[in-house]
Every structure is written in C-alpha cells, then in structure tokens.
N, C-alpha and C positions, 0 to 999 in steps of 0.2 A: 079769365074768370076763376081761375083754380086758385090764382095768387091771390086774388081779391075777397074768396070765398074764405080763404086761411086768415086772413088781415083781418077783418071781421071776425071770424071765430075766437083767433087771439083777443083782440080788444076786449068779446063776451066774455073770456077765463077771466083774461084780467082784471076786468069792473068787475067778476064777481070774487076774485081771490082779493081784492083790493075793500069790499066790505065785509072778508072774513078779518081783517086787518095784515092784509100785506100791503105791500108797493114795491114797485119795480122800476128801472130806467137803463134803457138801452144805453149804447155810450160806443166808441170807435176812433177807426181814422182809415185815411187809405194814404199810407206813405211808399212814396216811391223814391230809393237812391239811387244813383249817378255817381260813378266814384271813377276817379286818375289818379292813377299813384306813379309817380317815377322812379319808382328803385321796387324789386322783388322784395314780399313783405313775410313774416311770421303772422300768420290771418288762421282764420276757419270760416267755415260756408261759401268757400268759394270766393273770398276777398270780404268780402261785406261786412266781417267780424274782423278788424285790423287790431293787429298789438304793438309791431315792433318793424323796422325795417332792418332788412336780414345782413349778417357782414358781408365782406369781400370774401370771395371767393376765387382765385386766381386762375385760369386756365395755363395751357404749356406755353401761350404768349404773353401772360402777367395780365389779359384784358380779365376784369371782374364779372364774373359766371353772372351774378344777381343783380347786374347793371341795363338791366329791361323795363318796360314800363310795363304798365296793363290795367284795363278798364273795365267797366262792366255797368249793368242797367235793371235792379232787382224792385222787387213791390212783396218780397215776403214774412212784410213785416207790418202789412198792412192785418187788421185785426178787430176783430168784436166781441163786447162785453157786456154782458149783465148782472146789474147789480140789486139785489134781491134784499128789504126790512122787512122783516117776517113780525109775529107778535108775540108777545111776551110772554116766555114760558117762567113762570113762578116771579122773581124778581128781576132776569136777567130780560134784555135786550136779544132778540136772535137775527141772525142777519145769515147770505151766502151768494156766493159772485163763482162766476164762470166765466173765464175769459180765451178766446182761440186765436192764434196765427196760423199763417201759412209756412211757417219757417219749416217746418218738417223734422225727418230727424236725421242722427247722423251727415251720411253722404247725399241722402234725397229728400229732393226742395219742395218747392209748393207743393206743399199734404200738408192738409189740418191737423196743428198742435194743438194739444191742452196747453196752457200758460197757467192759468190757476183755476182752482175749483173746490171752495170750501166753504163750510158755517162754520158759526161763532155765536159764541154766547157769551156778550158783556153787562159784569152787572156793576159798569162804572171806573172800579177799582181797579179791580180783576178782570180778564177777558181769556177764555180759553178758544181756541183754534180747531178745528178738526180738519184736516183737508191737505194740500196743494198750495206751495206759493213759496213766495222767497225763501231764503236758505235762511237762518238768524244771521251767518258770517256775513252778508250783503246786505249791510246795513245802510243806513238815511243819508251816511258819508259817501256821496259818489259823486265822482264828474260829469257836469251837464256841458256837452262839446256836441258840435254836429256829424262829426262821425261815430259811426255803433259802436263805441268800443266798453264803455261802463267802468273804464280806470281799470281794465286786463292790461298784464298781468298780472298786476298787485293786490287791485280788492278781487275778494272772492268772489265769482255769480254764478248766479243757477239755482232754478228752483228744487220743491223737494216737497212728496209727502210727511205731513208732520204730524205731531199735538203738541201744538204747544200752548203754554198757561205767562201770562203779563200779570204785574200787576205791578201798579203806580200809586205813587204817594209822593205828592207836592213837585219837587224837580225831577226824581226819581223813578227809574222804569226797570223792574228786575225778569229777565223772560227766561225761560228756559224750556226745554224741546227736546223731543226725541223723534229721529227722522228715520225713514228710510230715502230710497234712492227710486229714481222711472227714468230722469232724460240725461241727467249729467251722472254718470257712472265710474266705480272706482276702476280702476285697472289695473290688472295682474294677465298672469304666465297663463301660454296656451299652448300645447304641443302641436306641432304639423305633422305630415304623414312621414316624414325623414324622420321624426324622434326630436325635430332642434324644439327650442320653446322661443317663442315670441309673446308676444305683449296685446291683448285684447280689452277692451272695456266690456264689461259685464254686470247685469245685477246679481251675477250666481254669487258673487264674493260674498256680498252681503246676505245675500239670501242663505246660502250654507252657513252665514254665522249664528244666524237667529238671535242676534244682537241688531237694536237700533244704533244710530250714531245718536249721542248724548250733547247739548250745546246748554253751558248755563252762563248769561252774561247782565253788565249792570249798565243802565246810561242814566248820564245825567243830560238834562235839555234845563232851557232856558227862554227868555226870547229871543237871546244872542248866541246861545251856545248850545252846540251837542256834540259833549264826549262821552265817551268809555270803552270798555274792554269786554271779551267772552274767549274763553276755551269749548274748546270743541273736541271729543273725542270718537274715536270710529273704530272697530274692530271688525276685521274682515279673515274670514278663510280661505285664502290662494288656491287650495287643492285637496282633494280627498285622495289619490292613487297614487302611484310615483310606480317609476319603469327601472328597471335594472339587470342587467344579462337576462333579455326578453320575459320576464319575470314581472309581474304587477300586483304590489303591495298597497296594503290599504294603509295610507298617514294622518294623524292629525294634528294639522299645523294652524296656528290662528296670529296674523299680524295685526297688532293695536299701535294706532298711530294718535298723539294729541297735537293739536295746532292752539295756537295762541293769536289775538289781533285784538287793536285796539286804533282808536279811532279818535279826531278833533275836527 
C-alpha cells in the first residue's frame, strides 16, 4: 500500500509538473557480468574494470607468478536515470538528468553512485552545462566491446563537475569547461606516521589550488566522420607544510600539468 500510495502520488506531481510544461522519462537497465580471465590482469573494481594482462613475473623456479586464472559475478553497474525537459526560460531550451549506479567508490562496491547530474540550457547553437558528467577528454571516440573496459588505458574516463559552454556551427562543435574533481581524483604525496611519503588520491590537491582544470577543444562531425583535438590543463597544490629536523614549515608549492588528445 505504501509503494502503491507513492506511485500514485508521483504520477499526481508529474501530470501536474507536466502541465506547468515539463516532461519526464524514466530510463535503466539491470546488467549483470560474468567474467574469466586466464592470466592475472592490470584491472580496478575488483576485475570488472580490465585494462591489460600483467607480464611475466618469474619466481626462484622460472614458474610465471601472474599465470593464474580468476573469475567473478558482479550486477554493479546495473543503474537508473531520469531524464528531465523543463520549459523555456527566455529563448533557450532547459533540460536536467540524474543518473545512479551501484558501482560505489574507491574500494567499496554496491553503494549508490552519482553518475551525472546536471541542467542545461540550449538555445540551439550554443548550450551551456552546469552539473556532473563526462570529462570533455572522453569524448564520442570510444570502443564498443562487451567487456567494461571504455578503451583504458589510452582514452581518458571519468566523470567531473563542470560548466561547460558548446557551441556549433554547421560540421563544427567548439566546447570548452572548467572542471573540478568528486570520483576520479588527482594524486599526490601523503606522509605516514614513520615520516616516509606515499602516494594518495585526494580532492585536497585541487581543492587548496582554488584553480578549476581548464579544457578548450574543436570537433568536426559529419555523417561519416568525427575528428578533433582539446588540451586540457590542471593545476594542483601537493602540500602546504614540509618536515625537516622535526621542524614544520609552511610551503608553497603548486604543480600545473597540460595534456593534449586528439581523436578520428
């Protein structure tokens, strides 16, 4: 009765946000993989995210350490979305989508992900962004294969808080964005309680930069063809203190890295 009281309720908002001039449409899937790999692999999520299978590794009898199989049975990527056309504010088009998995984060799995969550305001030409969702670098060029892999190592993925501004004319599409970071994080120096420094992913990098990452790129499409190119710049702060004969000074250090990619 509770479920059926809420379903009904919902429908009420809906028909009535629907003659304020919205619309709405649910949309999903429930995927579940199956995977066997014969050789130890270069993965994340526990196998499910495969890149590369890993070299020889010899032991003190020449037998190869990463010559083991391993399997597994996941569903956390099964997912649900709604996709939200709002009404027109002035000349433009407004729209905004919300989409969730179970993939989780880091090391822990089924827990509800954000995957994206943004509006937009297109008036045609131009479209500006505000929100959550692809990175620009992970562009329309990617491999469709039945394992999760999205062409890792080589194309970029991962989503990103952004705003970013399109605008097209004829074959032409010029975007540019300023992001920050939430799931896929940069990574720098972490001291442990010995004093050694290790290696952490963190949003602090970026966050003590108070600089966005900057992405300006051009494509050209077709009905046959989609190329082009984008740089991407990112500037991040490693660390504010630094240690020194048990002494702790304050530093200010800021690493700026540009990447380049281009695409057919």
């Amino acid at each position: 009765w509770i479920w059926m009281a809420a379903i009904l309720s919902g429908m009420s908002v809906g028909a009535l946000a629907q003659k304020k001039g919205f619309d709405y449409k649910f949309y999903g899937q429930v995927r579940a993989d199956l995977y066997y790999n014969t050789r130890s692999n270069s993965e994340t999520v526990d196998g499910l995210f495969y890149m590369y299978p890993k070299d020889k590794v010899l032991d003190a009898n020449g037998k190869d350490l990463n010559n083991y199989s391993n399997s597994d049975f996941y569903l956390l990527y099964t997912r649900l979305g709604l996709d939200v056309a709002g009404p027109r504010l002035g000349k433009a088009k407004t729209s905004a989508k919300v989409e969730l998995d179970f993939r989780g984060s880091g090391t822990t799995y089924s827990v509800v992900r954000l995957r994206h969550a943004y509006i937009q305001l297109d008036w045609g030409k131009s479209a500006l962004l505000l929100g959550q969702t692809w990175h620009p670098l992970y562009g329309d060029v990617a491999p469709e294969i039945l394992n999760l892999n999205m062409g890792a190592p080589y194309q970029p993925f991962g989503r990103a808080p952004q705003i970013r501004y399109r605008f097209s004319r004829k074959y032409f599409l010029l975007t540019a964005a300023a992001l920050w970071q939430s799931q896929y994080l940069s990574v720098g120096p972490k001291s442990n309680k010995a004093g050694e420094t290790q290696t952490q992913k963190s949003m602090e990098f970026l966050k003590r930069s108070c600089v966005p990452e900057f992405y300006l790129g051009m494509d050209y499409r077709s009905s046959a063809w989609i190329a082009g190119a984008g740089v991407h710049i990112g500037s991040v702060v490693p660390r504010t203190e630094s240690e020194m004969n048990g002494k702790t000074y304050r530093v200010s250090e800021r690493v700026t890295g540009v990447s380049g990619e281009a695409h057919l």
